[in-house]
ZAZAFI-238247 format. One line per field, with one value per residue (C-alpha): residue number from 1; residue in three letters; x, y, z. Coordinates in nm, 2 decimals. Layout:
REM residues N
n c(NUM|...)
res c(ala|...)
c1 c(X|...)
c2 c(Y|...)
c3 c(Z|...)
//
This chain:
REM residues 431
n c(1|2|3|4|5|6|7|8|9|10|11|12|13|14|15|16|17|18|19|20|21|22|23|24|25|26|27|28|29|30|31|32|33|34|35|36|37|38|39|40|41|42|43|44|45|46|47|48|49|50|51|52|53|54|55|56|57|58|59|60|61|62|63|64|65|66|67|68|69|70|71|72|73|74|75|76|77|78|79|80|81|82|83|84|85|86|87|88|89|90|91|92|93|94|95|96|97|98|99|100|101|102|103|104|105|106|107|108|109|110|111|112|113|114|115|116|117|118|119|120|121|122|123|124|125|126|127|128|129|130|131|132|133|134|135|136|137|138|139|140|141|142|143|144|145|146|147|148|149|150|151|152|153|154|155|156|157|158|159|160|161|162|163|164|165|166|167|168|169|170|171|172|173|174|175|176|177|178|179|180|181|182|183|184|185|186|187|188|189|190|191|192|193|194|195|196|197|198|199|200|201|202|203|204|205|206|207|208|209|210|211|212|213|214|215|216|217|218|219|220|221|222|223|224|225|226|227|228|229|230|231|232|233|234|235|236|237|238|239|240|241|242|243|244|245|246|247|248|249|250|251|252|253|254|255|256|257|258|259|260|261|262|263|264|265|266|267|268|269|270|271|272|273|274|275|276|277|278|279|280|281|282|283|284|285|286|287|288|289|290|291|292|293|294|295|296|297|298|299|300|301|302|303|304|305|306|307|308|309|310|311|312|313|314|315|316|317|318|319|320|321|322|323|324|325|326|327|328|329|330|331|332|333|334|335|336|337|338|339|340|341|342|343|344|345|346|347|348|349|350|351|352|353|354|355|356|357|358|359|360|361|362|363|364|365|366|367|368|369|370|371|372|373|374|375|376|377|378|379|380|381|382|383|384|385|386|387|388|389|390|391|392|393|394|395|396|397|398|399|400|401|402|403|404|405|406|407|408|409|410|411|412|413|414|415|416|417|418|419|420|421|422|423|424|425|426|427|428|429|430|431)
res c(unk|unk|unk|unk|unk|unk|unk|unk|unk|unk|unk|unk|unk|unk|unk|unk|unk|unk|unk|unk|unk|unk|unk|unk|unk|unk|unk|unk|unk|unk|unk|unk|unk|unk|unk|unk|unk|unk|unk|unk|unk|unk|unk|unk|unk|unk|unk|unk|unk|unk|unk|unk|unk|unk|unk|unk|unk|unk|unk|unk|unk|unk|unk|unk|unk|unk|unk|unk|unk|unk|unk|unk|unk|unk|unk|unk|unk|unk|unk|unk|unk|unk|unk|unk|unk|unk|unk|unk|unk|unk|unk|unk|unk|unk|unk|unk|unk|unk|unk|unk|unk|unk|unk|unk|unk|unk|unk|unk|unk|unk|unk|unk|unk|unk|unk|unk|unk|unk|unk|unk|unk|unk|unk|unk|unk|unk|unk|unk|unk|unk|unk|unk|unk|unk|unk|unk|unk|unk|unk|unk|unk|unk|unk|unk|unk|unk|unk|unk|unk|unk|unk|unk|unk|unk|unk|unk|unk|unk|unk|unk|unk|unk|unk|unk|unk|unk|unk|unk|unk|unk|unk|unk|unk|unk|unk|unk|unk|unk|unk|unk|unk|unk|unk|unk|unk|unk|unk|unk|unk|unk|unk|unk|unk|unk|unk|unk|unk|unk|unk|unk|unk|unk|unk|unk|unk|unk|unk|unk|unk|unk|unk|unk|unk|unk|unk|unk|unk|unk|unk|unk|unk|unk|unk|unk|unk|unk|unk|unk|unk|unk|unk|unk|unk|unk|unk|unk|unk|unk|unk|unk|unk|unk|unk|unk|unk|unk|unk|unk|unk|unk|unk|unk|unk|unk|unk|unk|unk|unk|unk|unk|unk|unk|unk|unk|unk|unk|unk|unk|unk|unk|unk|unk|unk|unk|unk|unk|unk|unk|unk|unk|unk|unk|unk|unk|unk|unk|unk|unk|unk|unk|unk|unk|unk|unk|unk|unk|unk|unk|unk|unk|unk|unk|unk|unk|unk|unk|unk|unk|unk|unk|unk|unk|unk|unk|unk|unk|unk|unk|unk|unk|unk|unk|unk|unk|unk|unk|unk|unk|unk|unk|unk|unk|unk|unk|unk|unk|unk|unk|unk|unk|unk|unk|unk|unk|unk|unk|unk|unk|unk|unk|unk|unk|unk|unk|unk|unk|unk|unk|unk|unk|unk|unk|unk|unk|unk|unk|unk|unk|unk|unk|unk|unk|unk|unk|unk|unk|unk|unk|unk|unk|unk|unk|unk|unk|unk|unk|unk|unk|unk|unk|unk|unk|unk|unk|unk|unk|unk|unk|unk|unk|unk|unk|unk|unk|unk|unk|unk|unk|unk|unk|unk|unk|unk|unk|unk|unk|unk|unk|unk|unk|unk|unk|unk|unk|unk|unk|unk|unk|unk|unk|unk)
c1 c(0.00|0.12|0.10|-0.19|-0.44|-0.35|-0.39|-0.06|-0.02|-0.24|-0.48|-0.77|-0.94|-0.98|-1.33|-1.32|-1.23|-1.48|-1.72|-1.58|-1.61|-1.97|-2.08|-1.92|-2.12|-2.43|-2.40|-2.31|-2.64|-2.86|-2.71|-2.70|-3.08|-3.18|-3.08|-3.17|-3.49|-3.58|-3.53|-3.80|-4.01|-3.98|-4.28|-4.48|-4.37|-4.40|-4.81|-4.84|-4.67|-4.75|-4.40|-4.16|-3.87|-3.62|-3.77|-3.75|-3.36|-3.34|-3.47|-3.20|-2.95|-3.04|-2.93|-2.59|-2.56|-2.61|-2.40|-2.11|-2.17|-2.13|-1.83|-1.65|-1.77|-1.62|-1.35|-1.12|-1.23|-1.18|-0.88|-0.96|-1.16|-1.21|-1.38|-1.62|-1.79|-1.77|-1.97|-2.20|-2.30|-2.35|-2.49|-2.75|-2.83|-2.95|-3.14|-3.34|-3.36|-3.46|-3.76|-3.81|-3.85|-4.12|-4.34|-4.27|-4.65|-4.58|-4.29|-4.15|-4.12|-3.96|-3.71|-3.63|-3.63|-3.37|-3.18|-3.14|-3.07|-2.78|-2.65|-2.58|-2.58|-2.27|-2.01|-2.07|-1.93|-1.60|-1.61|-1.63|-1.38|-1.11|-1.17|-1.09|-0.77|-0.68|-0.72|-0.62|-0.33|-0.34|-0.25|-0.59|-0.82|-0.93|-1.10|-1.27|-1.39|-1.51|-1.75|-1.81|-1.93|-2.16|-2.37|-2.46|-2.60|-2.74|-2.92|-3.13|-3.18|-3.32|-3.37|-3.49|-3.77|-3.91|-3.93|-4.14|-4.33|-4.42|-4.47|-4.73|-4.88|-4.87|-4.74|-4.45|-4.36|-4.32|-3.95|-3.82|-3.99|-3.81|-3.43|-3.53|-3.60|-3.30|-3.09|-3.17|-3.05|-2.66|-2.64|-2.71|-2.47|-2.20|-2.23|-2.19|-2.00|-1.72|-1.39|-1.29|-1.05|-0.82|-0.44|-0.46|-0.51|-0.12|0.02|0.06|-0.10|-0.02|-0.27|-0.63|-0.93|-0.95|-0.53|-0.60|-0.90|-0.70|-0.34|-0.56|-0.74|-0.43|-0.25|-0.21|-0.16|-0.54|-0.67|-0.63|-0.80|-1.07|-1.11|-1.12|-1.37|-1.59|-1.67|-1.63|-2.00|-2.15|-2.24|-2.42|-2.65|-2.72|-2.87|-2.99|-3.25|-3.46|-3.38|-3.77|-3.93|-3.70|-3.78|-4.15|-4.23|-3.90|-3.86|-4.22|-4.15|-4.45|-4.39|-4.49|-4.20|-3.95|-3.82|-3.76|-3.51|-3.33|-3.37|-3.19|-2.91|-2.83|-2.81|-2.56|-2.36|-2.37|-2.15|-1.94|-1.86|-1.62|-1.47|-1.40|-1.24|-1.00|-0.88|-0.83|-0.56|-0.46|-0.45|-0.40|-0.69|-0.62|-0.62|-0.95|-1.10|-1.00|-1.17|-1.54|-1.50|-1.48|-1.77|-1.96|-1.94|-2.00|-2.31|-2.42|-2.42|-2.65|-2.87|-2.94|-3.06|-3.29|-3.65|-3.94|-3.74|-3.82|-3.75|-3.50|-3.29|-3.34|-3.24|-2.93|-2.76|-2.84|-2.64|-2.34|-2.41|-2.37|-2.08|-1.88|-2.00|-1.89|-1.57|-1.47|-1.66|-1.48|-1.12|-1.13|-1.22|-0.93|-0.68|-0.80|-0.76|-0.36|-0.33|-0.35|-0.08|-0.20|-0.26|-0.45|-0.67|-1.00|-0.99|-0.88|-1.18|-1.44|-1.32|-1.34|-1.72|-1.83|-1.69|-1.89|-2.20|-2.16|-2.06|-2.32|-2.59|-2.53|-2.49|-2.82|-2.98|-2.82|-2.97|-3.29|-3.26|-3.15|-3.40|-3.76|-4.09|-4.30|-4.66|-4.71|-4.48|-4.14|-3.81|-3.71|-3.34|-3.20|-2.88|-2.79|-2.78|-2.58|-2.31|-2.21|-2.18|-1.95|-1.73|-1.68|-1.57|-1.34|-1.16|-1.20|-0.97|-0.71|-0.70|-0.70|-0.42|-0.18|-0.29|-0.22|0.16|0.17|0.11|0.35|0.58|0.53|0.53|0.84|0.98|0.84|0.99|1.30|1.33|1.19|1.49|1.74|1.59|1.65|2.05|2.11|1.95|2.13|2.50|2.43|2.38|2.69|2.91)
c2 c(0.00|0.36|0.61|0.79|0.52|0.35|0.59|0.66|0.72|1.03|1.12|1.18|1.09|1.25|1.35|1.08|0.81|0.89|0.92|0.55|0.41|0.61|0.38|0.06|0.09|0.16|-0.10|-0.34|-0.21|-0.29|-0.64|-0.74|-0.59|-0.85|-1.12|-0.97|-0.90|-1.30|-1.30|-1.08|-1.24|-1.57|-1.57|-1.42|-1.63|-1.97|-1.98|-1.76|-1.99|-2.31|-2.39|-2.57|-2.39|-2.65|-2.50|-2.18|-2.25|-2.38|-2.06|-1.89|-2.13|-2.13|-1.79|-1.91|-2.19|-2.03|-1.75|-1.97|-2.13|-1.80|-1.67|-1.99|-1.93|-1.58|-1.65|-1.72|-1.39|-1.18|-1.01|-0.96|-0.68|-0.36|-0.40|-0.12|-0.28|-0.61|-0.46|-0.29|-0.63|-0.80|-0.55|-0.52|-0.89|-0.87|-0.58|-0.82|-1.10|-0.93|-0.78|-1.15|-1.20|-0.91|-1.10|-1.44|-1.55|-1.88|-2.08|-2.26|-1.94|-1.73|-1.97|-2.02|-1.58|-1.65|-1.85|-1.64|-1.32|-1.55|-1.57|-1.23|-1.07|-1.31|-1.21|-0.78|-0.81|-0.97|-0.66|-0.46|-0.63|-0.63|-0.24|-0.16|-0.38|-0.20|0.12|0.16|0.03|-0.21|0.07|0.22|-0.14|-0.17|0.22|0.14|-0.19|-0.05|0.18|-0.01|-0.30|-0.06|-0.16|-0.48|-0.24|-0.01|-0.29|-0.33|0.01|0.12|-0.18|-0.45|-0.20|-0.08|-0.43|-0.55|-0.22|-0.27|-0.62|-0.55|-0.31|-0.36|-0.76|-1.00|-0.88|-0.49|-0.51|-0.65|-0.37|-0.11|-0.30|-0.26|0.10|0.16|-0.05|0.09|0.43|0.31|0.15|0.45|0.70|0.38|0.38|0.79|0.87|0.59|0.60|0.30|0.07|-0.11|-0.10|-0.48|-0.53|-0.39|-0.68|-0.95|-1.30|-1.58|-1.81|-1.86|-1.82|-2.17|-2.22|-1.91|-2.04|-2.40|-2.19|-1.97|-2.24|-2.48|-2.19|-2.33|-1.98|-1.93|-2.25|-2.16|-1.83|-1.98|-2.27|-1.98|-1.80|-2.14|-2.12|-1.74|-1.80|-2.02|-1.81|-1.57|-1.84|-2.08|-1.80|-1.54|-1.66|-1.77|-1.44|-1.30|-1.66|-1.68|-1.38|-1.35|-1.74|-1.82|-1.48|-1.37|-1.02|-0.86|-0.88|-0.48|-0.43|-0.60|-0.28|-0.17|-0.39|-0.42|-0.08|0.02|-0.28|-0.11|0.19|0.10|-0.14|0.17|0.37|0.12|-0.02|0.33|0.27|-0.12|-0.02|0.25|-0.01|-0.27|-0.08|0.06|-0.24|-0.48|-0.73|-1.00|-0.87|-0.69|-1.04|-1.21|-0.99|-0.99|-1.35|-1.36|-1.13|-1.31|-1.68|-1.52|-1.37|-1.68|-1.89|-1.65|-1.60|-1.90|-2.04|-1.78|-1.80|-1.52|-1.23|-0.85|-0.65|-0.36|-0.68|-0.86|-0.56|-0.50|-0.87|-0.82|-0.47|-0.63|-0.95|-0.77|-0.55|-0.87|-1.00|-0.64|-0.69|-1.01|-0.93|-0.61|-0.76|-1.07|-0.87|-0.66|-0.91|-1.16|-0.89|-0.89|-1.24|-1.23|-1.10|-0.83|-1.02|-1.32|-1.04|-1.06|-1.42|-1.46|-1.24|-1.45|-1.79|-1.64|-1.50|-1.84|-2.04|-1.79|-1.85|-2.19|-2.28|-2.08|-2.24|-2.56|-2.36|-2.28|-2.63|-2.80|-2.49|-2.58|-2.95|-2.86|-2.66|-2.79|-2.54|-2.68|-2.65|-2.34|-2.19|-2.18|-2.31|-2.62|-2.74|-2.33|-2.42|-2.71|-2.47|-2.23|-2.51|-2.57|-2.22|-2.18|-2.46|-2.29|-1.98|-2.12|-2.32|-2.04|-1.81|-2.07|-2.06|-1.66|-1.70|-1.95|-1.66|-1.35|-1.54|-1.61|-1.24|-1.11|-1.38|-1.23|-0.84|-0.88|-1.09|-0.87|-0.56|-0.73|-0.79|-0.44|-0.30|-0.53|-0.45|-0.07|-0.12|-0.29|0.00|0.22|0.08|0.03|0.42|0.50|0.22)
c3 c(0.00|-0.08|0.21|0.02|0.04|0.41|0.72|0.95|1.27|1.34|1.59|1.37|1.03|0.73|0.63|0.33|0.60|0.84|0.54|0.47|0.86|0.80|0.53|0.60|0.96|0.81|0.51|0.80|0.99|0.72|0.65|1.05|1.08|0.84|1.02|1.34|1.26|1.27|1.64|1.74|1.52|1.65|1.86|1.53|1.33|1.48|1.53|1.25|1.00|1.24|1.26|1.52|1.67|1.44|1.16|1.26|1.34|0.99|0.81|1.03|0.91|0.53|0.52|0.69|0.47|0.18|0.26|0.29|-0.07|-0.18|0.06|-0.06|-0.46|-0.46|-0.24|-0.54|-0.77|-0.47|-0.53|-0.84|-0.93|-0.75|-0.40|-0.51|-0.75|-0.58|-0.25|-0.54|-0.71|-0.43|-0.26|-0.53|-0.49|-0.12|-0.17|-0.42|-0.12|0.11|-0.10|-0.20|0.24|0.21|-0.04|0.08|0.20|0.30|0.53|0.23|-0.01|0.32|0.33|0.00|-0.02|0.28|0.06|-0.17|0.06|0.23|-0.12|-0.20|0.15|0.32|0.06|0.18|0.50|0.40|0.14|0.39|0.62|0.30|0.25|0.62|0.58|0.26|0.40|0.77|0.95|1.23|1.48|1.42|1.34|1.63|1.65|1.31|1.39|1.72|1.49|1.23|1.49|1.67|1.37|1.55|1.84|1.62|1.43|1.80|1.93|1.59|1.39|1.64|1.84|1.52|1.31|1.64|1.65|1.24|1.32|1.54|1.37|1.02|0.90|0.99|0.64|0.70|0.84|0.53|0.35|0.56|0.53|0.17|0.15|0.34|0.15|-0.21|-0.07|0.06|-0.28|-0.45|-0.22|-0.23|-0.64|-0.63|-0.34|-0.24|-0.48|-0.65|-0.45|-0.68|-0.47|-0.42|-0.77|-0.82|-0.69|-0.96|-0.93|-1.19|-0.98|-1.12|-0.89|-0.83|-0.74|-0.50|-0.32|-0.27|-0.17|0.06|0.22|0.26|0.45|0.82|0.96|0.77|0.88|1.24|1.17|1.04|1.31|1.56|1.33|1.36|1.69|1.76|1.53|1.76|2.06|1.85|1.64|1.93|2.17|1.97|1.72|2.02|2.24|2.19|2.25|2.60|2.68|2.65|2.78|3.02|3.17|3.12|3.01|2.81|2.42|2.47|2.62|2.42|2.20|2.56|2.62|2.27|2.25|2.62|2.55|2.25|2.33|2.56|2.27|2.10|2.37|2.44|2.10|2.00|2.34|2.31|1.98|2.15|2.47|2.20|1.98|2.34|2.54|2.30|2.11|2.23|2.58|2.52|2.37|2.68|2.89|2.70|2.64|3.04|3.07|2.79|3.00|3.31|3.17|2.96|3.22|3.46|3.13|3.08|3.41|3.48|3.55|3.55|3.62|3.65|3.33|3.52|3.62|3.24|3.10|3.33|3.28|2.90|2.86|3.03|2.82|2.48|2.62|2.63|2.33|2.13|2.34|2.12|1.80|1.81|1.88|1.71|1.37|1.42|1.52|1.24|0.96|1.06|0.95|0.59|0.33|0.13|-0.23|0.02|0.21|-0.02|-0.02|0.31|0.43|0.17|0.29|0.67|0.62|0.49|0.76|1.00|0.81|0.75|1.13|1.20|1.02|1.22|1.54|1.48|1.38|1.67|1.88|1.72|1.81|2.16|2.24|2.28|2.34|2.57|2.50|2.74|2.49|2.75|2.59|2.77|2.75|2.74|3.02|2.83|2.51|2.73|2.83|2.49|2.39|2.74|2.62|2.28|2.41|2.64|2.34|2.15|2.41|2.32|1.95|1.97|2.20|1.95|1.67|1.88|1.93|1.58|1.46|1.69|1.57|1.17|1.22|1.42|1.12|0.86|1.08|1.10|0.70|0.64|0.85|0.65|0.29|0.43|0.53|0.24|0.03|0.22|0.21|-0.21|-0.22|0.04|-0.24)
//
């Protein structure tokens, strides 16, 4: 990368890379909101559709799955073109699946719309993941993950409330139409506003797109990334796709005052996702990760074991459950962007997002076989569901532990060989 198109060491961002941090947060806001959306509308759609909670789990996880076809598919053509009109194409595709979702009158065409959606809409965030690594150094990640990941929050304290509210009011089928409006205006300031990003595409490859996908894949640096990306996805697809149902028939809080709760936890997530960003290029990101994935078990395994409980006190243990969980979405995305080499980085990210959707789609079939509704409507088998996301996050500490040592291990050898290449340039000119 030139020193024009990668940020330095400075204290603050240009107006064209805060109006890039901007976009990629709200692109990623519209993208998460689709998904998230499902989760309130759990206990709409299961009488509504007269569905079981395993097939609810599998419309979750046919977006994942197909997701991952796609993340795997354009894995190898990656690198290839310029991210701009990549994130545009694709882009363009979800906003077409999701309108598909806001049609969809029937169980059988929402999943297939799902489907579809899952096709287009899990390549965007490895885009998006690619352009952040093209454009901002290491030193600064962790700050533009940290906004770019307050999407995730955003998604609830705007997203979540209102799909409920239009839910309610309206159709199961109104969100969609909203994520759609929405959409169909980023495309349009993306396709006039953001500059073409084509640096990558400088570096010469003689590999095909098949021979890259294979060389990226058999990388053993990579494969450990991805292993930890595995079951860094679990966590989320296990628990949250049956978050609303929990809540309204194991805790017994009012579906009424559900955009309550999203809407206070992320406004919190929202605060503390700039923050998390900051301590993590301060403190360190794998420190940071080890912290929220402490918090995160802690608070999984109080979650999950809880009975009717008062909605201040729901509300409370849910703030300080998502604060952990930002904690290692924020640092694990900024420490995982580090371990790919510049002409790997597009399919590096591709091949990551479809292992998270993929490993996500069974997360959330074996969710939906683990947990059982009872015919009052409570979710029976929720602790044992907490256990096994516990145990992934405790094996997932140590795989982020063996990367962290093995990125240190690199930038000191790439320091070391920078430093060399210098001395050697600079005892040719003294000759």
């Amino acid at each position: 990368m030139t020193p024009l198109t990668k940020t330095t060491h400075k204290p603050t961002f240009s107006k064209y890379e805060i109006f890039i941090i901007t976009l990629l947060a709200i692109l990623q806001f519209s993208v998460i909101l689709d998904f998230m959306v499902l989760s309130p509308l759990g206990y709409i759609l299961l009488p509504i559709l007269n569905i079981q909670p395993s097939q609810f789990g599998l419309v979750v996880s046919a977006y994942a799955f197909s997701a991952g076809a796609s993340g795997l598919l354009a894995a190898g053509f990656a690198d290839r073109y310029d991210r701009k009109k990549m994130l545009l194409f694709f882009y363009l595709g979800f906003i077409i699946g999701t309108a598909l979702c806001a049609i969809a009158p029937s169980y059988n065409l929402l999943l297939a719309a799902r489907i579809v959606t899952g096709l287009f809409g899990g390549v965007i965030g490895s885009i998006s993941s690619a352009i952040i690594t093209d454009l901002f150094t290491m030193q600064v990640r962790g700050r533009v993950m940290g906004f770019v990941q307050t999407a995730f929050a955003a998604s609830q304290i705007l997203g979540l409330p209102i799909g409920i509210i239009l839910a309610q009011q309206f159709s199961w089928h109104s969100p969609f139409w909203m994520i759609s409006g929405i959409s169909i205006i980023i495309w349009v300031v993306i396709y006039r506003y953001l500059k073409p990003i084509t640096e990558h595409l400088k570096i010469k490859s003689e590999r095909n797109p098949f021979e890259h996908l294979y060389k990226t894949i058999s990388q053993p640096t990579y494969l450990r990334g991805f292993l930890a990306t595995t079951l860094l996805a679990t966590g989320g697809f296990m628990m949250m796709p049956f978050g609303s149902v929990f809540s309204t028939h194991n805790l017994k809080i009012a579906k009424e005052n559900l955009p309550l709760l999203f809407g206070i936890t992320g406004v919190f997530s929202i605060i503390f996702g700039p923050l998390i960003g900051k301590w993590s290029d301060k403190i360190g990101k794998f420190k940071t990760f080890t912290i929220g994935s402490f918090i995160s078990i802690t608070m999984v395994a109080i979650f999950t074991n809880l009975g009717p409980t008062p909605l201040t006190l729901v509300i409370f243990l849910n703030v300080i459950l998502f604060v952990g969980i930002s904690s290692r979405m924020i640092s694990s995305s900024a420490l995982l962007t580090a371990i790919p080499k510049p002409q790997d980085r597009g399919a590096f990210m591709s091949i990551n997002a479809a292992v998270q959707q993929i490993s996500g789609g069974i997360a959330a079939s074996v969710a939906g076989m683990i947990v059982v509704q009872s015919k009052t409507g409570e979710l029976q088998n929720y602790p044992r569901l907490g256990l096994v996301v516990i145990g992934s996050m405790v094996i997932t500490m140590v795989l982020m532990y063996n990367l962290n040592k093995q990125i240190a291990i690199n930038n000191t050898f790439t320091s070391d060989q920078t430093k060399s290449s210098e001395a050697d340039m600079e005892a040719k000119a003294i000759i």
